[in-house]
C-alpha positions in Angstrom: 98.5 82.2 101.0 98.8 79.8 103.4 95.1 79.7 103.9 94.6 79.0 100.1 96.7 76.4 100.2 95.2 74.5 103.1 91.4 75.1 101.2 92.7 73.6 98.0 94.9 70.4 100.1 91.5 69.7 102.0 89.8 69.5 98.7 91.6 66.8 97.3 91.6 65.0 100.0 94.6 65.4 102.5 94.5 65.8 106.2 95.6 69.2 107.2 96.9 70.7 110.3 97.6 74.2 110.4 99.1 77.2 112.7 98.4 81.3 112.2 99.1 83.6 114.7 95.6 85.6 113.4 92.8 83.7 115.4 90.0 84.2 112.5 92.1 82.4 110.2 93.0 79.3 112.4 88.9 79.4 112.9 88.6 79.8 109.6 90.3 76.4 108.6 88.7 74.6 111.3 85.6 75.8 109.4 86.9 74.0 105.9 87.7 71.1 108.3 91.3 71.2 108.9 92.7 71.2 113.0 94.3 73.8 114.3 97.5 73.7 116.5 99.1 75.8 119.4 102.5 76.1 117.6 104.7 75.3 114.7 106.3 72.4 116.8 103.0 70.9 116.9 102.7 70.7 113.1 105.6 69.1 112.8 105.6 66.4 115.3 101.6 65.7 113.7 102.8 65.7 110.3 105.4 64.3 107.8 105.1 67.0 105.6 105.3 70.9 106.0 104.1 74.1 104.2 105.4 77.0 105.5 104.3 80.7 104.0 105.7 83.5 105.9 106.0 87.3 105.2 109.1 88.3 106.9 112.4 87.0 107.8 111.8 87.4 111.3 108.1 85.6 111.1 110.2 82.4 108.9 113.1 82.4 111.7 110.4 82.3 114.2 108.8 79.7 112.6 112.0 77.4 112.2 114.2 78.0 115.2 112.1 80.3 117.8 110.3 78.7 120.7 107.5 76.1 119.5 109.3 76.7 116.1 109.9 73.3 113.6 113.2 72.6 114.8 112.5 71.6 118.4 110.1 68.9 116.5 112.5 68.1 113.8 113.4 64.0 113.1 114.5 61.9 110.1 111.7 62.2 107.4 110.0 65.4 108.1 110.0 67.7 104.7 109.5 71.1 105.1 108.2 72.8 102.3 109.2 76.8 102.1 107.0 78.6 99.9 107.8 82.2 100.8 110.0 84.7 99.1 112.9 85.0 101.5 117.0 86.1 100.8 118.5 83.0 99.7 120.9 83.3 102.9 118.3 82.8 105.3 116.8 79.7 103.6 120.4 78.2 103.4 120.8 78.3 107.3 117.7 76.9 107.7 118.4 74.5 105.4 121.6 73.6 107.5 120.1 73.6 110.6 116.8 71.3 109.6 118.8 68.8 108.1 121.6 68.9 111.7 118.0 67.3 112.8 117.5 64.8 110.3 114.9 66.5 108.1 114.7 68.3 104.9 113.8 71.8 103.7 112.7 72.2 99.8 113.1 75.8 98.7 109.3 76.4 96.6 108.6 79.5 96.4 105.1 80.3 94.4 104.8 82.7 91.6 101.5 84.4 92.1 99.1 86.5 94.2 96.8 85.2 97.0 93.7 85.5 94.5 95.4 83.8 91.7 96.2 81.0 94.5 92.5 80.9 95.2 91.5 79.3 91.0 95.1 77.3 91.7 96.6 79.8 88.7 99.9 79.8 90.1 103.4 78.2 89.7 105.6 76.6 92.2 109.5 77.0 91.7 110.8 74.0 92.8 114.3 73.2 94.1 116.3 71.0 96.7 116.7 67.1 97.1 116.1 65.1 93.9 114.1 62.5 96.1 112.1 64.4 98.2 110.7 66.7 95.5 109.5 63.5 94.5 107.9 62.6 97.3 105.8 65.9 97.6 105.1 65.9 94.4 101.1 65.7 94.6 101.3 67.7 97.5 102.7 70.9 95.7 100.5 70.0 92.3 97.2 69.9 94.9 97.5 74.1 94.6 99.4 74.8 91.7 98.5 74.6 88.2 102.6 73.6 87.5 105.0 72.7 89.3 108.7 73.5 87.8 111.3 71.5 89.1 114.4 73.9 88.9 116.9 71.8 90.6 119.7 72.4 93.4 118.0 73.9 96.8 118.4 77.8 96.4 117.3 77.6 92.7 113.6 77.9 93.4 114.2 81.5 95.0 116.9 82.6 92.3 114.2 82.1 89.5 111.1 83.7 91.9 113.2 86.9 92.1 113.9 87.0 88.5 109.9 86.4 87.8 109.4 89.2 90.8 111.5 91.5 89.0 109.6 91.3 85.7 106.3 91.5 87.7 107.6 95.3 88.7 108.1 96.2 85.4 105.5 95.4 84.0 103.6 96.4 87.1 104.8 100.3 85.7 104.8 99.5 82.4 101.1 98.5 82.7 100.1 101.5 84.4 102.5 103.8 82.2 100.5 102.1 78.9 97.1 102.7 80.4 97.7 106.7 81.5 99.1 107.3 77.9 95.7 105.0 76.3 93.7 107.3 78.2 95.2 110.8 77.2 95.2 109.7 74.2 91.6 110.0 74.1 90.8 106.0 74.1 88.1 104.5 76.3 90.7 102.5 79.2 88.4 100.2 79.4 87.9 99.5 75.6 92.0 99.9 75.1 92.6 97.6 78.4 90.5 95.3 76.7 91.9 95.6 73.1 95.8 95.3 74.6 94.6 92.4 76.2 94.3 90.5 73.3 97.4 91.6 71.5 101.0 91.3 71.5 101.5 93.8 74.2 100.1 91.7 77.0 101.1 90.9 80.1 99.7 89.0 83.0 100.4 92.6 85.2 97.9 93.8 82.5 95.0 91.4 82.6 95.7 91.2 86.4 96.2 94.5 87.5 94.8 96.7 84.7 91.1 96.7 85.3 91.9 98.1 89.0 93.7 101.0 87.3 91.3 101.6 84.8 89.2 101.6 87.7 91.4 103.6 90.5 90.3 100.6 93.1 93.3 99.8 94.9 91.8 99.3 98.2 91.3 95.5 98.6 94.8 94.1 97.7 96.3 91.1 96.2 99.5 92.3 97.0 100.4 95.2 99.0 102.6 97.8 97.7 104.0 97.3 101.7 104.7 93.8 101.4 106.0 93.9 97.5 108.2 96.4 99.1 110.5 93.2 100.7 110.7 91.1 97.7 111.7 94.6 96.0 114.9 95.2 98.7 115.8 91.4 98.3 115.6 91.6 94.4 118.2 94.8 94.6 120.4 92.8 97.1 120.1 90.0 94.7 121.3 91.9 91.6 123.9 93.9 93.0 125.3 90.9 94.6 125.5 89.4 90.6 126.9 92.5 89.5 124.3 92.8 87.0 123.1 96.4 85.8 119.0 96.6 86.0 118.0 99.8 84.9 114.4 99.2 84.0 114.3 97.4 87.5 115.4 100.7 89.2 113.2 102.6 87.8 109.9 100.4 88.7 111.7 99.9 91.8 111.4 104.1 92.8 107.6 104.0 91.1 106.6 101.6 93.9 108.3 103.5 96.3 106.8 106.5 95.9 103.5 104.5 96.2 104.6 103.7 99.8 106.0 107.2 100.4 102.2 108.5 98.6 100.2 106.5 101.7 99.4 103.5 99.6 101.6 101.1 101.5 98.5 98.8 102.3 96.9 99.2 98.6 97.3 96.6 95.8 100.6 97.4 93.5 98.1 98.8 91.3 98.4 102.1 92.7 101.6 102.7 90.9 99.1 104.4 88.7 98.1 106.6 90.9 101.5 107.7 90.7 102.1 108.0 87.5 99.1 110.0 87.4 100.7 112.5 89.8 103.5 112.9 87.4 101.3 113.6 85.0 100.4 117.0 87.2 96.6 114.6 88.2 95.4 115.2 91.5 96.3 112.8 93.9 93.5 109.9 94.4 92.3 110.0 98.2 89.2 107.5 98.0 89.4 104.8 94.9 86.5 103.7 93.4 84.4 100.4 94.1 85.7 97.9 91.2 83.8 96.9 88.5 85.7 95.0 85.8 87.7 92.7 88.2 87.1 89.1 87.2 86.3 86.9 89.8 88.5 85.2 92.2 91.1 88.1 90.7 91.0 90.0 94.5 92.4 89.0 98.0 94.0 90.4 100.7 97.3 87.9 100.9 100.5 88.4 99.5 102.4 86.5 97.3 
């Protein structure tokens, strides 16, 4: 992700400065012309604004409070920008503890895949000081096709796990759909194709469907590994609410079996392979090369 964004932000123009603990990415932004630093506290010392796109709690506390991490560089004026789906909790403490130093954290998380990043078809969630949203405005619009300004810090994350929790379901129901077109005696292609174009879309469908279809789940756009995360945050989330999600659980255990089948590095897409266990199939050892996968539709990031 973080790549993505740095490619677009040298595009229109900005000076960018960035840190990855994977050597051939830091060369690879040198390559698009950005500079490359020895640690987080670096960046933020260089630069008044932030992007940060983490995987994992620990990576994000790392990042903010470990050694070299923001904080150590931290003054009046820095905005940090956090774009990665974390529990709400652990964006609130660094929240506190940024602004003990003067600066600001905006809670942004993005709605969309690595390769949707890549054509800037994706949508930032917005949310945390009025002003400072303001400021970094163009900043968030120079990757994102919108930019949805949701309010009060925290809100950002509340609405990216409600969008995450629809993305599961109709992850399943995508897959559930296709298996049923196909038994049914349809071309999947064809019916992939025809279901695109009606009421029963989704973007899981016209995103995810052709790798079904094509059992190619080997180059991912979002691991069925790191999905698992927003997955155990999303079932905090709710249970916290004390709100009943029953379509939820079930897509929840589909993409756990995934991980429990070996696919925990494949794209979410293998929830259809699956399903097609269920169905009393043969489990899928090598998938297919793709075919019908528009461009720019496959990376190997997260969300």
């Amino acid at each position: 992700m973080g790549g993505q964004i740095a490619a677009h932000l040298l595009a229109a123009g900005y000076q960018v400065a960035g840190r990855d603990v994977a050597e051939e990415r830091a060369s690879a932004l040198a390559a698009l012309g950005g500079s490359c630093a020895a640690s987080a506290a670096e960046i933020a010392a260089r630069a008044d604004t932030v992007i940060v796109s983490l995987p994992s709690v620990r990576a994000f506390e790392d990042v903010i409070q470990g050694p070299g991490g923001i904080a150590a560089a931290a003054r009046p004026g820095l905005v940090v920008i956090e774009a990665s789906t974390l529990p709400l909790d652990v964006k609130e403490s660094a929240r506190r503890l940024l602004e003990r130093h003067g600066a600001t954290l905006l809670d942004c998380p993005i709605s969309g895949t690595g390769a949707q990043l890549r054509t800037k078809d994706v949508v930032v969630y917005a949310s945390g000081d009025a002003a400072e949203l303001a400021r970094v405005a163009a900043v968030l619009a120079g990757f994102s096709r919108a930019v949805i300004n949701m309010g009060a810090f925290g809100n950002g994350t509340r609405l990216k796990l409600v969008a995450n929790l629809l993305v599961a379901i109709h992850n399943v129901a995508t897959a559930e759909a296709l298996l049923v077109a196909e038994r049914a005696g349809l071309d999947p292609g064809a019916a992939l194709a025809a279901l695109s174009a009606g009421a029963g879309t989704s973007r899981m469908l016209e995103v995810r469907g052709p790798l079904m279809v094509d059992g190619a789940y080997g180059t991912a756009s979002m691991r069925v590994r790191t999905f698992q995360k927003d997955l155990d945050i999303i079932s905090g989330f709710t249970r916290a609410l004390d709100c009943p999600t029953p379509m939820f659980g079930v897509a929840a255990q589909v993409h756990l079996a995934a991980l429990a089948q070996g696919h925990g590095d494949d794209d979410t897409a293998s929830v259809c392979a699956v399903l097609r266990r269920l169905a009393g199939e043969a489990a899928e050892t090598t998938p297919v090369a793709a075919h019908a996968v528009p461009a720019g539709e496959r990376a190997s990031d997260g969300d």
